[in-house]
TIMAR-206456 format. One record per atom (N, C-alpha, C): x, y, z. Coordinates in steps of 0.1 Angstrom, whole numbers, plus 5000, padded with zeros to 4 digits. Each point is the difference from the previous one (the first is absolute). Layout:
<pts>
XYZ...
</pts>
This chain:
<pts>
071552321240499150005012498650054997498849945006498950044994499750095013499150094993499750125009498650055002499749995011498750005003499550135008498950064988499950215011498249995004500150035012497850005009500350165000498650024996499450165000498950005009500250085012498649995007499750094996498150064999499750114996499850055014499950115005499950075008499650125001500150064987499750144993498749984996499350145004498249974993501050084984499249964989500350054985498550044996500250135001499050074994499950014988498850064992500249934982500550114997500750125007501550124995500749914997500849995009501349905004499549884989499249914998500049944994500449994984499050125002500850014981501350124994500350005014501250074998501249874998500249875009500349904999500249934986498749994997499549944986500950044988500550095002500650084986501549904999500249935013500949915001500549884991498949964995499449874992499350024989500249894996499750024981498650085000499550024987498850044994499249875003500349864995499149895000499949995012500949975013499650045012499150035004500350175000499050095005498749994996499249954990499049964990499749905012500649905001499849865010499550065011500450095008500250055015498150055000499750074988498750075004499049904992500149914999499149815001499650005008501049995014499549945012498650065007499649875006498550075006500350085009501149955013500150045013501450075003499650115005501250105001501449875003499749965017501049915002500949924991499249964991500949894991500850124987499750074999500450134988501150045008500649995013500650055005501249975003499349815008501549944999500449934988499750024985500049964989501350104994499650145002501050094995501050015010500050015011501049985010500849895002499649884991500749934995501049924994499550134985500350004992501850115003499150105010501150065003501149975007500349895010500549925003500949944992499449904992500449944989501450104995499850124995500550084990501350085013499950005014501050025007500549905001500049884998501049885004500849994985499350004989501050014988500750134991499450115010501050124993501449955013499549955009501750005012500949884993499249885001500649894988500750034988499450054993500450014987500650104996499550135007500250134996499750044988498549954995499850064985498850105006499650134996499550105005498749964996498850055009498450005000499649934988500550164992499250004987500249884988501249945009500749904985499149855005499150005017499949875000499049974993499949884992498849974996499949834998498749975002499949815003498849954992500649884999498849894992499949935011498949924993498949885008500849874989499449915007500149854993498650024996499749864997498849964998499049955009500550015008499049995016500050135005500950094999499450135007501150085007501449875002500850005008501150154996500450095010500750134991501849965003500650064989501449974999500550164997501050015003500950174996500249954983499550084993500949954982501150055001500849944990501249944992500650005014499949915013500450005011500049845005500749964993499349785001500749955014501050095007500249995012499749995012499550145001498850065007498849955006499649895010498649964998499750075017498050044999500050095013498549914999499250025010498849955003499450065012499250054998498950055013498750015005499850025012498849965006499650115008498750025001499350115008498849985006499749995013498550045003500050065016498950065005499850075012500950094998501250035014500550104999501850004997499649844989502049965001500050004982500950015001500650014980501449925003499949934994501749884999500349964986501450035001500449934987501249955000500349944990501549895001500550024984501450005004500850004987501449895001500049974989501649894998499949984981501349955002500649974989499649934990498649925010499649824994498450055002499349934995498550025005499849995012498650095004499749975016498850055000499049965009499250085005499750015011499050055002499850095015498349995005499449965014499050065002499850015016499150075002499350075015498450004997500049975013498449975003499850055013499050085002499550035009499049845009500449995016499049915006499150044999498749944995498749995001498949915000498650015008499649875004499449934984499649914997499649974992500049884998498949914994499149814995501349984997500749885014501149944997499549904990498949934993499649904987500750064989500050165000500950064990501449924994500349945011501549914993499949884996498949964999499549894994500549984982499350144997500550014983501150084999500750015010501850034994500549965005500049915009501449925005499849904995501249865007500349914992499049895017500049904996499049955013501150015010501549934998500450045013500550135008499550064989500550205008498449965010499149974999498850044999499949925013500849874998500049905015500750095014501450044996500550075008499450145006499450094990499650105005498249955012499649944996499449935007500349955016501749975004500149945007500850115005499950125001500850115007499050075009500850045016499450095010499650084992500550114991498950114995500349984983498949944996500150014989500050094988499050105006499850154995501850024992500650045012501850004997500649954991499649885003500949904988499049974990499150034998499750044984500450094992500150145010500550094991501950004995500749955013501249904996500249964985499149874999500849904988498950124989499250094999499250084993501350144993501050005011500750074992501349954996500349895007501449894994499149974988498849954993499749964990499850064987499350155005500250144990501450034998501250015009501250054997500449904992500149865000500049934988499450014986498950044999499149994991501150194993499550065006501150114996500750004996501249925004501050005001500549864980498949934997500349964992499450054984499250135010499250144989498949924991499749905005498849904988498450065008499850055007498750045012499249884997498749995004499349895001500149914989500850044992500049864991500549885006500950025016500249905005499449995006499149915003499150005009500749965017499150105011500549965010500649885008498749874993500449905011500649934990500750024991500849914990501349985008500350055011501650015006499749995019500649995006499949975012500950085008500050115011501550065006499749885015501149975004500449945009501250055010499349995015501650055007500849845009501150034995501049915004499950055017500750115003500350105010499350154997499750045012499650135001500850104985501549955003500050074985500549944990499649864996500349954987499049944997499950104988498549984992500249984988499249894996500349944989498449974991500649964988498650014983500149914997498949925003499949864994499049964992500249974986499249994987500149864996499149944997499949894995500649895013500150025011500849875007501350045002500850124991501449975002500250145008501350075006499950155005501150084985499150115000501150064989500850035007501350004992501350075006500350134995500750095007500450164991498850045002499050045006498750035003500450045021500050095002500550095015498550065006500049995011498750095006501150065010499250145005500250065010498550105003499349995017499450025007500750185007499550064999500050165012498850035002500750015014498750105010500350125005499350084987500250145002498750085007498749905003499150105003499349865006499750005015498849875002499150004996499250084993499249984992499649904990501549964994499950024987500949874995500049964995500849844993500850064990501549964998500650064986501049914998500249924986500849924997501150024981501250015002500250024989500849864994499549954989501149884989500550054990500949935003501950054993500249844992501550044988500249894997501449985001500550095011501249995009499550075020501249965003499449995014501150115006499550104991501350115009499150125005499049975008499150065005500950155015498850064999500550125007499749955017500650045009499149945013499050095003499650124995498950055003500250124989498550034995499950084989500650185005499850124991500450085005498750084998499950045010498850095004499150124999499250074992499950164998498750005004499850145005498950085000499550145001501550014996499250134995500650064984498850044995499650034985501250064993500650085008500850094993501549924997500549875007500949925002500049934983498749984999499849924987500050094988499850135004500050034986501150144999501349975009501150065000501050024984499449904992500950004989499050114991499050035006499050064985499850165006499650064990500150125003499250095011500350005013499650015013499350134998500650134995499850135002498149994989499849894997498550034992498949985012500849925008498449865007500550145014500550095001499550125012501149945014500349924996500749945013501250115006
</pts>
C-alpha cells in the first residue's frame, strides 16, 4: 500500500529550535540547510527531511543514525542498500508532502498562484495547452496537469531530462487519468489527485494503483520527531 504523510507548518521555528532540529540530519545536510538565501525555504527543507526520516524509522525500523541515501544522476534520493524502498517529496508555502511505496513514485504540491498563463506554451504538449485554454478557470487547471506532470516526471526520477511537453496527462473521468506519449496511453502509470488545502493542487504517480484515500496528516513538530531524541530539542 503506498502511503502518503502532509506536514502543515504551523509552528514559528526560531533559529534555537532550529538548530536544535538540525542535529537530526546528516553533516552534508546541514552544510545544505545554511545555503539557503531565505529563512522560509531552510526551513521546510529540514523539516522535510525530518519527515522523510519519521516515515522510514516507522517503516523500516532502522534507527536515525543508520539512515543514509544516495541520489541518481538527476538528483533523485533513494534510502541505500534499500532497493525496495522508494519515497518522493514536495514542499512549498506552508505544506511538506511525501509518498512512499514499494515501486517508484513521486509526489508534488503547488501552491495557487496568479501567474502568464503563455507560461504553458513551453511545457505542455499543444493539446494540454488547447484544453487548459478551454476551462472556466484556468488558473486551476494549470496548476492541475502542473502537478499530474511533475508527479510523473518524479516519479520516473529522470527531472527535466524529460521534457515537459514530451508526454500529455489526459482525463477520461474526473478520476481516470491517464499518460499519453507518443499517441499511445502508457499502462502501469496511476495518478491520484488530494485536496488537502484549497489553496493548493497536489498530485501523486504510482506504478501501482493501491493509493491511500487520503494522506495522513501532521502538524505538529514534536509528532515528527517522536522517534529522535526529544529530551535535547526542550520539548
Amino acid at each position: 500500500m503506498i502511503r502518503i504523510d502532509a506536514f502543515k507548518i504551523t509552528q514559528k521555528i526560531d533559529h534555537k529550535l532550529f538548530n536544535h532540529l538540525s542535529q537530526f540530519v546528516d553533516k552534508e545536510r546541514q552544510l545544505k540547510l545554511k545555503k539557503f538565501h531565505f529563512w522560509e525555504d531552510a526551513v521546510r527543507s529540514l523539516l522535510a527531511e525530518l519527515l522523510i526520516r519519521y516515515v522510514i524509522i516507522e517503516k523500516t525500523k532502522l534507527k536515525n543514525k543508520n539512515i543514509s541515501f544516495i541520489k541518481n544522476k538527476y538528483g533523485k534520493l533513494y534510502l541505500k542498500n534499500r532497493k525496495k524502498f522508494h519515497f518522493n517529496i514536495s514542499h512549498t508555502g506552508d505544506w511538506i508532502v511525501c509518498a512512499f511505496d514499494h515501486k517508484p513514485i513521486g509526489i508534488d504540491i503547488e501552491r495557487i498562484r496568479s501567474i502568464n498563463l503563455e507560461f504553458c506554451q513551453h511545457y505542455f504538449a499543444q493539446d494540454e495547452c488547447s484544453e487548459l485554454y478551454g476551462q472556466d478557470d484556468p488558473l486551476s487547471y494549470f496548476f492541475t496537469l502542473w502537478t499530474l506532470k511533475e508527479s510523473y516526471i518524479k516519479a520516473i526520477g529522470r527531472g527535466l531530462s524529460c521534457p515537459l511537453n514530451s508526454f500529455s496527462i489526459k482525463f477520461r473521468n474526473s478520476k481516470d487519468i491517464v499518460l499519453i506519449s507518443q499517441g499511445k496511453v502508457i499502462q502501469e502509470i496511476f495518478f491520484k489527485q488530494y485536496t488537502i488545502d484549497t489553496s493548493y493542487k497536489m498530485a501523486v504517480c504510482a506504478f501501482n494503483n493501491t493509493f491511500p484515500e487520503y494522506p495522513r496528516i501532521h502538524s505538529d513538530i514534536k509528532e515528527i520527531c517522536k522517534h529522535f531524541q526529544l529530551v535535547q530539542l526542550g520539548f
